[in-house]
N, C-alpha and C positions, 0 to 999 in steps of 0.2 A: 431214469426219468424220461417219460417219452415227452415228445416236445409240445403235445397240449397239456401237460402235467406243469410242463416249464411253462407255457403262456399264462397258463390261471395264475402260476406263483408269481412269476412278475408282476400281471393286471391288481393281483391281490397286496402286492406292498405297496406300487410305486403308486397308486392311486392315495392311496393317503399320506404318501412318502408328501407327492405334491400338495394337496390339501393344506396339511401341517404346517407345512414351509409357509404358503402364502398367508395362510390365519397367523401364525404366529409371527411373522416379519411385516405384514400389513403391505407385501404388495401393491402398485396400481392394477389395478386390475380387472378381470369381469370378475374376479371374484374368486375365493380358495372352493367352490363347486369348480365351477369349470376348469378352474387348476387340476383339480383332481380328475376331472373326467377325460381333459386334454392329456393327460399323463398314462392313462388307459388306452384312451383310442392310439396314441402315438404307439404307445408299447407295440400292441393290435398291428400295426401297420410294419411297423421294423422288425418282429420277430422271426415271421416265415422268413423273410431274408437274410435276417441273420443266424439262423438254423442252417439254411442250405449254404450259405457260405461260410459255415463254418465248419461243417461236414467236409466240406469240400481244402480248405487251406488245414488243415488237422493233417491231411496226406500229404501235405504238400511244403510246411512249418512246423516248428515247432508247436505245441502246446499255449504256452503268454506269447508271442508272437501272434497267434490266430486270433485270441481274447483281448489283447492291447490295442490293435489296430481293427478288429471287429467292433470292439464297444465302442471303443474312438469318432466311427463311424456312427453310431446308434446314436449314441451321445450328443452329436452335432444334429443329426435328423431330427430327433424329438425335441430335441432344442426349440428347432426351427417351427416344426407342428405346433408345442407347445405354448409359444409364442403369439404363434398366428392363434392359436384358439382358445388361447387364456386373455388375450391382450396381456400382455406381458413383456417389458424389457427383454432383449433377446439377451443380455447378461443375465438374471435374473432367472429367464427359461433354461439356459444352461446350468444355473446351479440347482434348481431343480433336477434337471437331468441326469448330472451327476451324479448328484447324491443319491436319487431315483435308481438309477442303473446300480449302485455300487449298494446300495440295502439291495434289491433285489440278487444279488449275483451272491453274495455272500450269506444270506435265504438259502438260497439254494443249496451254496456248499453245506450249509449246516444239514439241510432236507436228505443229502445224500451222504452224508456223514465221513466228507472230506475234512 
């Protein structure tokens, strides 16, 4: 999978990953739109970075090592993003993210048929 292959597949779950979350839990919020659009653009923002540094700790680490403490990282960032541009509890934007990150990563392994 090349890694705009990987960016659409993320953009393309975790956008309604977020959505869902906030319609079906009733959030405070700007709203399960913005939920979901915040969850886009964050994706958008942390992927080139965590492409090339994960390229990079793969030579360097292990395999879950590179992906444990990579997503770890993602995870908190879009948190953060998601927060500020959903108005959203920063608890709240973290479980969105989570959950976001972890549908999308296991997407993917299904996509490459890990």
């Amino acid at each position: 999978m090349t890694e705009i292959e990987a960016l659409a597949l993320a953009m393309a779950v975790e956008g309604p990953v977020a959505y869902t979350l906030v319609r079906l839990a009733r959030w405070p919020s700007r709203g399960a739109v913005h939920a979901g659009f915040a969850s886009v653009v964050a994706t958008a923002v942390t992927h080139p970075q965590f492409w090339a540094g994960a390229l990079w700790a793969y030579r360097h680490f292990s395999y879950w090592q590179s992906i444990l403490v990579g997503e770890a990282i993602v995870v908190l960032i879009e948190a953060l993003l998601i927060a500020w541009m959903g108005q959203l509890s920063l608890r709240h934007a973290m479980q969105i993210s989570l959950l976001a990150n972890l549908a999308s990563y296991a997407m993917g392994l299904l996509v490459i048929g890990w």
